[in-house]
mmCIF file as gemmi writes it, N, C-alpha and C atoms, coordinates in Angstrom:
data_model
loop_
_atom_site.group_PDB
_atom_site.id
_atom_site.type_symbol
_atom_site.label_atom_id
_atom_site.label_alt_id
_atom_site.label_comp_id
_atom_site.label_asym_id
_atom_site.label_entity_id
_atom_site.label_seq_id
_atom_site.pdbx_PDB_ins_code
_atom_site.Cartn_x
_atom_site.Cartn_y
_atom_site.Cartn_z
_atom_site.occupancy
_atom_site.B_iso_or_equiv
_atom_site.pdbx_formal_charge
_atom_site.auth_seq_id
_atom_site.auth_asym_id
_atom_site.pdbx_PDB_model_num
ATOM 1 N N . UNK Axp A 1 ? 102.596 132.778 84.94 1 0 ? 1 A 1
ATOM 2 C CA . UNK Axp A 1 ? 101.147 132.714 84.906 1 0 ? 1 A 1
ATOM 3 C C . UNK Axp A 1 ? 100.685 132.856 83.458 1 0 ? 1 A 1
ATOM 4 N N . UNK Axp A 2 ? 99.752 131.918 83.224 1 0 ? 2 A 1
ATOM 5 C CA . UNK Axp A 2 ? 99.306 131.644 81.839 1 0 ? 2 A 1
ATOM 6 C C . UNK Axp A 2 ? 98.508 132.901 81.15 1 0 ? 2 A 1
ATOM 7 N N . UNK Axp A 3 ? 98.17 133.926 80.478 1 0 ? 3 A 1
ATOM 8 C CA . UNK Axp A 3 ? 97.15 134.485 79.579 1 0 ? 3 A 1
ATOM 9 C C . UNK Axp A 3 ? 96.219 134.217 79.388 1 0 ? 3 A 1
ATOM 10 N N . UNK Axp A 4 ? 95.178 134.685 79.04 1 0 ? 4 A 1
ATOM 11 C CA . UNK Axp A 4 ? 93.922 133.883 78.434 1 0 ? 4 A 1
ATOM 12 C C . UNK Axp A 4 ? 94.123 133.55 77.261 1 0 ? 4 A 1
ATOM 13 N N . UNK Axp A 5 ? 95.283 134.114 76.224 1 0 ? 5 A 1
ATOM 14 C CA . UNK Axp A 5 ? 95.665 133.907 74.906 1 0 ? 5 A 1
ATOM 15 C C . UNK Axp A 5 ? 96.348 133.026 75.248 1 0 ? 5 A 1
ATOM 16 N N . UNK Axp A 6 ? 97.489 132.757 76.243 1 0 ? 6 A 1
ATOM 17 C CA . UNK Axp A 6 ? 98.058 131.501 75.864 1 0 ? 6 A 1
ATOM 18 C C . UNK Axp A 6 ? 97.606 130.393 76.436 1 0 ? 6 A 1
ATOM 19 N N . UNK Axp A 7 ? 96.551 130.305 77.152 1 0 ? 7 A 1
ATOM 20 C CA . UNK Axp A 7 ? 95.831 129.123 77.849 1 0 ? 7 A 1
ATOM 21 C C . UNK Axp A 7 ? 94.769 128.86 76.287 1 0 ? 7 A 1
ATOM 22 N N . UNK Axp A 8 ? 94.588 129.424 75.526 1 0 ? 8 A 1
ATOM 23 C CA . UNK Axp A 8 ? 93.38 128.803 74.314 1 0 ? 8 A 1
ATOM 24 C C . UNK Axp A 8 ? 94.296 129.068 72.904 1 0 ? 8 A 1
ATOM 25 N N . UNK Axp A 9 ? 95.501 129.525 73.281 1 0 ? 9 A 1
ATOM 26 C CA . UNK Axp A 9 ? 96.502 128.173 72.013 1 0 ? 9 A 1
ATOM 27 C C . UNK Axp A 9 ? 96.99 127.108 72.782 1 0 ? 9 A 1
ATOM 28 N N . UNK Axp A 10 ? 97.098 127.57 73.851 1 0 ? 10 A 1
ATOM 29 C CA . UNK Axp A 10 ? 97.437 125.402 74.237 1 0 ? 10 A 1
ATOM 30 C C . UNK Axp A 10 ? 96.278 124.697 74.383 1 0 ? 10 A 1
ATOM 31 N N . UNK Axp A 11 ? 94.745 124.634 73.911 1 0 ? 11 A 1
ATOM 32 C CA . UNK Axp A 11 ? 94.111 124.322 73.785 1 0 ? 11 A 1
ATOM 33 C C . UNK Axp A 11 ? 93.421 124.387 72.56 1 0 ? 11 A 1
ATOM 34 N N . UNK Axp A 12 ? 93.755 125.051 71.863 1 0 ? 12 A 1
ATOM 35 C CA . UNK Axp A 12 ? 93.777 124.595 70.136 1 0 ? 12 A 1
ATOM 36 C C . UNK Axp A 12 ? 94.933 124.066 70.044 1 0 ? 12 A 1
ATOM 37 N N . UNK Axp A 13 ? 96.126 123.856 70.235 1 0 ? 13 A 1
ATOM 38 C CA . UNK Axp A 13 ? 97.35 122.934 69.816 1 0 ? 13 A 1
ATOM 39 C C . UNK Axp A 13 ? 96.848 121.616 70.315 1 0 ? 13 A 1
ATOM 40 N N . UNK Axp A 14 ? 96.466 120.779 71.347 1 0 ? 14 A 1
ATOM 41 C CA . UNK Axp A 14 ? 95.964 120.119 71.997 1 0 ? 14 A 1
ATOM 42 C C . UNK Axp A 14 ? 94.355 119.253 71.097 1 0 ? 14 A 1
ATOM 43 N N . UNK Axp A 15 ? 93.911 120.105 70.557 1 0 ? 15 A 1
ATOM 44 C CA . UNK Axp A 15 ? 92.372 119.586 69.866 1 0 ? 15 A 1
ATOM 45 C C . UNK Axp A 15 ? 92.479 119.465 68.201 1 0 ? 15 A 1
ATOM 46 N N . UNK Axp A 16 ? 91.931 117.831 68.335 1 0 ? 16 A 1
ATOM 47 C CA . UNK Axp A 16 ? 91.699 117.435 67.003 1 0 ? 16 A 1
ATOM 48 C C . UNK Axp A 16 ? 91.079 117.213 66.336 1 0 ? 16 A 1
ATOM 49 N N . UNK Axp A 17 ? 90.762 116.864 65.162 1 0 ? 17 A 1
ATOM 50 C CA . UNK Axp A 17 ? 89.399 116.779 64.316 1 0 ? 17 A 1
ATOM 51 C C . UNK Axp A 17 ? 88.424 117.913 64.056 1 0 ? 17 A 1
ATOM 52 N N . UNK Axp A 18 ? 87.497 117.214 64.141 1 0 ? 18 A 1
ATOM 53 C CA . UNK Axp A 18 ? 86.016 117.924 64.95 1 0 ? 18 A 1
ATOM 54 C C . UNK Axp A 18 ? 85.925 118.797 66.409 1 0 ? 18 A 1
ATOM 55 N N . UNK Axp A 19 ? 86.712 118.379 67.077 1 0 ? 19 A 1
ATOM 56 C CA . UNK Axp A 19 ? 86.886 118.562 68.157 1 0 ? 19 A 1
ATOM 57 C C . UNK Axp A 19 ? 87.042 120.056 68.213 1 0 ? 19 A 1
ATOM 58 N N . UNK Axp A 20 ? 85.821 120.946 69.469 1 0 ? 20 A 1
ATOM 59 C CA . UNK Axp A 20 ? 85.828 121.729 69.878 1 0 ? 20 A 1
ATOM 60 C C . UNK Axp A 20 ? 86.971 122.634 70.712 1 0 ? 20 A 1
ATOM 61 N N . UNK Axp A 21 ? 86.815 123.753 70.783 1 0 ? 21 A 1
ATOM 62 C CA . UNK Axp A 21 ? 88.149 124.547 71.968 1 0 ? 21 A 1
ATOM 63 C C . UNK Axp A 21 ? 87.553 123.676 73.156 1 0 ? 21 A 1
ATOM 64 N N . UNK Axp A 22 ? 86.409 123.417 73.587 1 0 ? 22 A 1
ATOM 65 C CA . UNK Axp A 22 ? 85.847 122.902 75.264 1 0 ? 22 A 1
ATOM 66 C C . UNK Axp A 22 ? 86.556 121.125 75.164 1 0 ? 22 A 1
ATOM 67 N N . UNK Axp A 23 ? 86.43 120.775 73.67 1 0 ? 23 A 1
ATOM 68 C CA . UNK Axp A 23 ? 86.983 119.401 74.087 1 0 ? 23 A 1
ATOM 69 C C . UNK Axp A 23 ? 88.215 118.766 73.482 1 0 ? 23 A 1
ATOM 70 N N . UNK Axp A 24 ? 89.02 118.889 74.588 1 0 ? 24 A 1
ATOM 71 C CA . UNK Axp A 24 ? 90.578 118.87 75.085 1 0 ? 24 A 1
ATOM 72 C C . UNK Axp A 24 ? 90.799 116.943 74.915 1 0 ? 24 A 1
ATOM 73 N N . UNK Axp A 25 ? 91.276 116.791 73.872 1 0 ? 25 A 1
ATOM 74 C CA . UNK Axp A 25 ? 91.923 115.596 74.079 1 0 ? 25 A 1
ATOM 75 C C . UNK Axp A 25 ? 92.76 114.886 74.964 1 0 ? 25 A 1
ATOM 76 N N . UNK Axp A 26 ? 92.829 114.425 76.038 1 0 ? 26 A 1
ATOM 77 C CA . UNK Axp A 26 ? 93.969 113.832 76.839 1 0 ? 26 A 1
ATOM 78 C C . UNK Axp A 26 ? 93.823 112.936 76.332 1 0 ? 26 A 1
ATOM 79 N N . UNK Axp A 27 ? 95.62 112.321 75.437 1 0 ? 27 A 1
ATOM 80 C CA . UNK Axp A 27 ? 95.862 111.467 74.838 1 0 ? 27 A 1
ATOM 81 C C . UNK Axp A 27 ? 96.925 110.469 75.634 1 0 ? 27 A 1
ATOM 82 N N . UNK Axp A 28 ? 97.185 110.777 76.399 1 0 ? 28 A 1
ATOM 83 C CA . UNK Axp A 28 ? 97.515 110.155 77.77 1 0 ? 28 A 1
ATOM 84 C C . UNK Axp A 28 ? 96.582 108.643 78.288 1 0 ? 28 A 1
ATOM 85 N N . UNK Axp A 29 ? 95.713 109.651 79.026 1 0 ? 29 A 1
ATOM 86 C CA . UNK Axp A 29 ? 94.346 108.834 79.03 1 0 ? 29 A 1
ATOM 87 C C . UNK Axp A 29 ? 93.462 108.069 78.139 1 0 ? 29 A 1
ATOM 88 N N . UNK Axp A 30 ? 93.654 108.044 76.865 1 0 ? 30 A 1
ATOM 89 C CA . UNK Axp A 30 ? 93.068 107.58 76 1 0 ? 30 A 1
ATOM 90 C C . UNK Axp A 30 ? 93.859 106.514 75.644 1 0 ? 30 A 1
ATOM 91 N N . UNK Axp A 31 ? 95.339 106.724 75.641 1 0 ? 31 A 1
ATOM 92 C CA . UNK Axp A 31 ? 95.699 105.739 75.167 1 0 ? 31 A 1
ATOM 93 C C . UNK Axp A 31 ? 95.918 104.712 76.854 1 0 ? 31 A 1
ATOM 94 N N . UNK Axp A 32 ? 95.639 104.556 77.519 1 0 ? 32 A 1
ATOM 95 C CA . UNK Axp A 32 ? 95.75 104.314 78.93 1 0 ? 32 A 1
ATOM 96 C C . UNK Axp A 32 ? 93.844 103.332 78.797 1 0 ? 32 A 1
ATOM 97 N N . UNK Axp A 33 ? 93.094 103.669 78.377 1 0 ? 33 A 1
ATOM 98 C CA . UNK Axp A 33 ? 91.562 103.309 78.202 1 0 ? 33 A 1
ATOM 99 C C . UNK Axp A 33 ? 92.08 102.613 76.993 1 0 ? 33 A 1
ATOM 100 N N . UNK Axp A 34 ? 92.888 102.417 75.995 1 0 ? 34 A 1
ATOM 101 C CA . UNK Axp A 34 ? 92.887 101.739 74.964 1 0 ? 34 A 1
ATOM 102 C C . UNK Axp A 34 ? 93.596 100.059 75.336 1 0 ? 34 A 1
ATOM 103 N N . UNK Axp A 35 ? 95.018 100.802 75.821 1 0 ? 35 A 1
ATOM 104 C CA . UNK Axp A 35 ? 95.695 99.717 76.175 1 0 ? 35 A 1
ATOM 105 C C . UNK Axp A 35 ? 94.584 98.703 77.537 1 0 ? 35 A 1
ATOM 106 N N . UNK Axp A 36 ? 93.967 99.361 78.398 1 0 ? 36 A 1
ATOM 107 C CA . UNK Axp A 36 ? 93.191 98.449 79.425 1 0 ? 36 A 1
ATOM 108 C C . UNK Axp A 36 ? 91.742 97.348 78.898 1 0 ? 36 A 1
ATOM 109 N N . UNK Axp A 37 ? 91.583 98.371 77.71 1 0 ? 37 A 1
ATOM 110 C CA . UNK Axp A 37 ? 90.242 97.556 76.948 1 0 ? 37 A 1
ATOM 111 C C . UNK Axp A 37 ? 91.066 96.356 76.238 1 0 ? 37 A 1
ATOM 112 N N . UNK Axp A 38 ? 92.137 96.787 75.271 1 0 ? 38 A 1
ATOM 113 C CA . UNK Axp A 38 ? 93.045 95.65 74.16 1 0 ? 38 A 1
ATOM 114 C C . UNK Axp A 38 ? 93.406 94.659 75.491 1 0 ? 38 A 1
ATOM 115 N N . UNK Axp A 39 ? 93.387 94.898 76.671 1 0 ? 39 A 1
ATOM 116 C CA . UNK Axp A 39 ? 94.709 93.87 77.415 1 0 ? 39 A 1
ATOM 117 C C . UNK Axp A 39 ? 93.643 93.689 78.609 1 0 ? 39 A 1
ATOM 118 N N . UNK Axp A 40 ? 92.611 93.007 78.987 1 0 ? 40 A 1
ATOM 119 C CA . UNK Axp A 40 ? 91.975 92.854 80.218 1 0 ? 40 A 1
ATOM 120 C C . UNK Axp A 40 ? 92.11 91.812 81.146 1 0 ? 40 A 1
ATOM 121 N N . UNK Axp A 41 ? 93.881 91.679 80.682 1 0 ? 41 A 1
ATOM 122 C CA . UNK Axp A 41 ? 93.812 90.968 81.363 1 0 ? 41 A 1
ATOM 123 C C . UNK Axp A 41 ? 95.303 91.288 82.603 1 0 ? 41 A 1
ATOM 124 N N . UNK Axp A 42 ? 95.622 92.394 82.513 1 0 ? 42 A 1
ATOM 125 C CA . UNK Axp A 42 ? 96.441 93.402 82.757 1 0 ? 42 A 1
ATOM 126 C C . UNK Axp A 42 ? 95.722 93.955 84.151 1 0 ? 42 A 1
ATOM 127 N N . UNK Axp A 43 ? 96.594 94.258 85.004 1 0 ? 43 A 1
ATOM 128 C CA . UNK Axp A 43 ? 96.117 94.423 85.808 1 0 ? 43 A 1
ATOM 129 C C . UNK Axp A 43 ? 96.361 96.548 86.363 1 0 ? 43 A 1
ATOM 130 N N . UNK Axp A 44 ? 95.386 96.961 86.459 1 0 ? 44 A 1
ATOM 131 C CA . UNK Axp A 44 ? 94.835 98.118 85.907 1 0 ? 44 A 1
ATOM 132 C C . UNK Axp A 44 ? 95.718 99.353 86.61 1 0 ? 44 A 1
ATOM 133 N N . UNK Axp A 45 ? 96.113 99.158 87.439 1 0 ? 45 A 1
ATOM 134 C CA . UNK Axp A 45 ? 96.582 99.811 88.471 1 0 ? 45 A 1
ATOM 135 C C . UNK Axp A 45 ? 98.416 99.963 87.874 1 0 ? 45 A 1
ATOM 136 N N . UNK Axp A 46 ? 98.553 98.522 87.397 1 0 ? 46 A 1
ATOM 137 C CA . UNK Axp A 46 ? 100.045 98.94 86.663 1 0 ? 46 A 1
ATOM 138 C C . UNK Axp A 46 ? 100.253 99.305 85.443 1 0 ? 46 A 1
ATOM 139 N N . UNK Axp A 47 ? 98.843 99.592 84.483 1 0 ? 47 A 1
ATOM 140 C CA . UNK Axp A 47 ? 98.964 100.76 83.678 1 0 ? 47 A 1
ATOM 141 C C . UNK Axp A 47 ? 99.406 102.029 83.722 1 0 ? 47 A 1
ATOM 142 N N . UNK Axp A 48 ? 100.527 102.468 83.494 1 0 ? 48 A 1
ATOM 143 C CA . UNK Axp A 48 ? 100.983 103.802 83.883 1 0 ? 48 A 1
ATOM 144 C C . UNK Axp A 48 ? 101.781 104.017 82.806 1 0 ? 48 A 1
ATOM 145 N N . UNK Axp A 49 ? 101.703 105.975 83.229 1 0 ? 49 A 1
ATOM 146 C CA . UNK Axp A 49 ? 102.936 106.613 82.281 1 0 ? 49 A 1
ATOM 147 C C . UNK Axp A 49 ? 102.64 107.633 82.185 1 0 ? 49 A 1
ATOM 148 N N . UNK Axp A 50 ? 103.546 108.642 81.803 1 0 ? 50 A 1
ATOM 149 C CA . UNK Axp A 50 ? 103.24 110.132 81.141 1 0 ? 50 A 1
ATOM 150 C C . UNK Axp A 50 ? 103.626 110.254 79.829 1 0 ? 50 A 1
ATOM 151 N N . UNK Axp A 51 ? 103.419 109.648 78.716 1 0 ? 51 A 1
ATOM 152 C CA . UNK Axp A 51 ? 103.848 109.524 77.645 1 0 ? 51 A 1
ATOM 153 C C . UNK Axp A 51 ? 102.431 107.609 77.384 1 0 ? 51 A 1
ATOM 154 N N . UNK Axp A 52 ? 102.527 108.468 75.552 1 0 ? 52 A 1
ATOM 155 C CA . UNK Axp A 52 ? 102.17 106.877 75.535 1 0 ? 52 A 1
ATOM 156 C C . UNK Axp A 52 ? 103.014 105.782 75.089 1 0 ? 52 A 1
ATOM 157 N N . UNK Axp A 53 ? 104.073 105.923 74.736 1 0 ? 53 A 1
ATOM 158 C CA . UNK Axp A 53 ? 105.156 104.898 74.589 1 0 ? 53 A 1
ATOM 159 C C . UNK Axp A 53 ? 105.667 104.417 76.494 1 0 ? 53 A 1
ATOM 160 N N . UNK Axp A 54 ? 105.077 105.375 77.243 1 0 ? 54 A 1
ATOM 161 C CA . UNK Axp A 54 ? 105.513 104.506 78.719 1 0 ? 54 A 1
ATOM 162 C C . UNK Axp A 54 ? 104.313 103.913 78.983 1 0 ? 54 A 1
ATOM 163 N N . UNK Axp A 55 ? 102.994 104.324 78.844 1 0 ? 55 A 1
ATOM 164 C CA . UNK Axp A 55 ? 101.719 103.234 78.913 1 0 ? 55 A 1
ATOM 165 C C . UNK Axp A 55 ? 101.876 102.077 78.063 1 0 ? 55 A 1
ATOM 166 N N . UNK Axp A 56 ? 102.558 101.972 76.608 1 0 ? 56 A 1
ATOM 167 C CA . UNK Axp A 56 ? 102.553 100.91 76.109 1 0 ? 56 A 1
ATOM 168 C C . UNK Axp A 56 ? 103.444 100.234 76.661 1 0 ? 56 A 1
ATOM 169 N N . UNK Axp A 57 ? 104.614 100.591 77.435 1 0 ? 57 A 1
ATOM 170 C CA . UNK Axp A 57 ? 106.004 99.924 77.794 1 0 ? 57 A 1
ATOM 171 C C . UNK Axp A 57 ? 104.889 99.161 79.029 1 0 ? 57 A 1
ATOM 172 N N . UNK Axp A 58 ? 104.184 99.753 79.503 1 0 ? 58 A 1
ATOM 173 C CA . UNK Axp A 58 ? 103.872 99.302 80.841 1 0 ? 58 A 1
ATOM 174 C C . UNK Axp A 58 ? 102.851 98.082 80.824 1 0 ? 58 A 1
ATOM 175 N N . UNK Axp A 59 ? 101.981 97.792 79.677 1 0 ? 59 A 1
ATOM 176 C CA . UNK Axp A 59 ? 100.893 96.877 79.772 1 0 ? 59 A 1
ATOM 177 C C . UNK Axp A 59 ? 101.712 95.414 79.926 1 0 ? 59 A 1
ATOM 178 N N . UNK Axp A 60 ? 102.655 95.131 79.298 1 0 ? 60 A 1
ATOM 179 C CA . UNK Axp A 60 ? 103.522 93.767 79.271 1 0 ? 60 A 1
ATOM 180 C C . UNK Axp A 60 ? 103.828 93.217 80.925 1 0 ? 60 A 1
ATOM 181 N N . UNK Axp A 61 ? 104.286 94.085 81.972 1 0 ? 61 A 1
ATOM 182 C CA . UNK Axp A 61 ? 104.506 93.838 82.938 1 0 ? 61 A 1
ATOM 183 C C . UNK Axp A 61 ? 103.02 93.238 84.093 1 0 ? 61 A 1
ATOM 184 N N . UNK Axp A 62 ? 102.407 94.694 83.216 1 0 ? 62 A 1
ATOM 185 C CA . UNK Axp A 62 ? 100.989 94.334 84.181 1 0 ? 62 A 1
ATOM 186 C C . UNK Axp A 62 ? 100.58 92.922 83.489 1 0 ? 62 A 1
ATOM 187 N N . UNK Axp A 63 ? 100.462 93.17 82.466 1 0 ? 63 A 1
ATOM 188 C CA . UNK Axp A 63 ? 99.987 91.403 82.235 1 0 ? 63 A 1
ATOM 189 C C . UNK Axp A 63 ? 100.868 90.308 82.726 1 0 ? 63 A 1
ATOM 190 N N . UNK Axp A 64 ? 102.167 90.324 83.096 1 0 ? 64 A 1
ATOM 191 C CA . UNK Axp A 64 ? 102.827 89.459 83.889 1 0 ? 64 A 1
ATOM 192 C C . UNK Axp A 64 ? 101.764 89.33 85.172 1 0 ? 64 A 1
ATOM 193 N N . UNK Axp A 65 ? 102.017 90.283 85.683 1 0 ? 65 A 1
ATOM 194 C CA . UNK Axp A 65 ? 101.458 90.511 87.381 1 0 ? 65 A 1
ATOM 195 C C . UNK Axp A 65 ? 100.128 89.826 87.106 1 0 ? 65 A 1
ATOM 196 N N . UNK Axp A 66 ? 99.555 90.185 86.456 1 0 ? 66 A 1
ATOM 197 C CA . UNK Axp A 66 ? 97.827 89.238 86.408 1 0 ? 66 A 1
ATOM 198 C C . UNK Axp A 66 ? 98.184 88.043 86.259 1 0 ? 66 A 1
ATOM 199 N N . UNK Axp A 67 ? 99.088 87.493 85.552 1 0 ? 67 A 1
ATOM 200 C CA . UNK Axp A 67 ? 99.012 86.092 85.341 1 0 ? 67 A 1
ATOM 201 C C . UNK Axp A 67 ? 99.637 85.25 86.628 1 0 ? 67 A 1
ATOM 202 N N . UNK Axp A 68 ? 100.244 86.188 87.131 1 0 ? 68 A 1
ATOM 203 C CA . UNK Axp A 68 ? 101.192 85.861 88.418 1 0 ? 68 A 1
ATOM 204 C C . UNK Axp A 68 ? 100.22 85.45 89.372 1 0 ? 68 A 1
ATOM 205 N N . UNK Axp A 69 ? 98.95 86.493 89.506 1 0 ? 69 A 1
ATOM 206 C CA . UNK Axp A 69 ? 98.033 86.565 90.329 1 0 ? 69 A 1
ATOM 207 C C . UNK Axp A 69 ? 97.202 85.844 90.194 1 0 ? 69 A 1
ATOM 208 N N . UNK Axp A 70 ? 96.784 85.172 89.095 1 0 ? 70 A 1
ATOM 209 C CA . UNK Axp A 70 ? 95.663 84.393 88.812 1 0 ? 70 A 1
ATOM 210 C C . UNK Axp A 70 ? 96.235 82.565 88.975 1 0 ? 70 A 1
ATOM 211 N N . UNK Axp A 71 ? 97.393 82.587 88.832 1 0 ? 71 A 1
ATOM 212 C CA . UNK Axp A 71 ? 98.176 81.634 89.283 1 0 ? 71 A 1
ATOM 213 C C . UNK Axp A 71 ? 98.126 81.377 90.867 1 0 ? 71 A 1
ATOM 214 N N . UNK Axp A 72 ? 98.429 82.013 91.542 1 0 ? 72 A 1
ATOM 215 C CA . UNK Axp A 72 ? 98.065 81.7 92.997 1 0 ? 72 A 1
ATOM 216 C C . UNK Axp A 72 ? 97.212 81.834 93.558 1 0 ? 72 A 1
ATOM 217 N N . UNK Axp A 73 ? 96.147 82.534 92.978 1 0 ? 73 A 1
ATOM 218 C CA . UNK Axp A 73 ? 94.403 82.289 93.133 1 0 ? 73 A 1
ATOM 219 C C . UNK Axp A 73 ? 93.794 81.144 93.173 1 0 ? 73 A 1
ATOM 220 N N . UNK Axp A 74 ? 93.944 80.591 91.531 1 0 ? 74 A 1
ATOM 221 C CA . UNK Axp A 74 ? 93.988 79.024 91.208 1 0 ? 74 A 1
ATOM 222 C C . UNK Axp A 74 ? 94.746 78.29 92.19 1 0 ? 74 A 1
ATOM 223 N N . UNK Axp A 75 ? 95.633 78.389 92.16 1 0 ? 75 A 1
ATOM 224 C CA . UNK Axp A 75 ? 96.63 77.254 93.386 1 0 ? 75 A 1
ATOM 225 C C . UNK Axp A 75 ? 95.885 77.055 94.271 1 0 ? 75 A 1
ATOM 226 N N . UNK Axp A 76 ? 94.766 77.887 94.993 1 0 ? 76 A 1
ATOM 227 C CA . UNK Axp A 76 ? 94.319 77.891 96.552 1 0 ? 76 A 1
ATOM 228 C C . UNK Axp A 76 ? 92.837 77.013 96.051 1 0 ? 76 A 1
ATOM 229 N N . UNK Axp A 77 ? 92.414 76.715 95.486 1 0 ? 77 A 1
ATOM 230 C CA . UNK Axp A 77 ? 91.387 75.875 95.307 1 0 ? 77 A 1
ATOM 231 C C . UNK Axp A 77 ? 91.423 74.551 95.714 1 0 ? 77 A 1
C-alpha cells in the first residue's frame, strides 16, 4: 500500500514542464492521441500498447486493416 509520500513522488517523477503535482502526464495516451491524429487513417481501435514504442509498432498494422476495409467497402458499390 502506497504512502501519501510515495504516491506524490510518483507524481512528481511522472510531471513535466510547467506542469502541476494535479497534472499527471499519461504519456501512453498522448502518444496514442498523437499517433491517431498523424495516421487517420488507421483504424482506432487497433491503436494499442503499454509502452510507446508498442503504440508506434501498432499504427502500421491498423493502417493495413483500414485500407483492407475501405477496399471492400468500395468493392460493394
Amino acid at each position: 500500500m502506497e504512502t501519501g509520500r510515495e504516491a506524490t513522488e510518483q507524481e512528481e517523477d511522472v510531471t513535466r514542464g510547467d506542469a502541476t503535482e494535479n497534472e499527471v502526464i499519461d504519456e501512453e495516451a498522448l502518444a496514442r492521441a498523437l499517433a491517431l491524429r498523424a495516421h487517420p487513417d488507421a483504424v482506432p481501435e487497433l491503436v494499442t500498447g503499454a509502452t510507446v514504442a508498442e503504440i508506434v509498432a501498432s499504427v502500421e498494422p491498423a493502417r493495413a486493416a483500414y485500407r483492407r476495409i475501405a477496399e471492400r467497402v468500395g468493392g460493394r458499390e
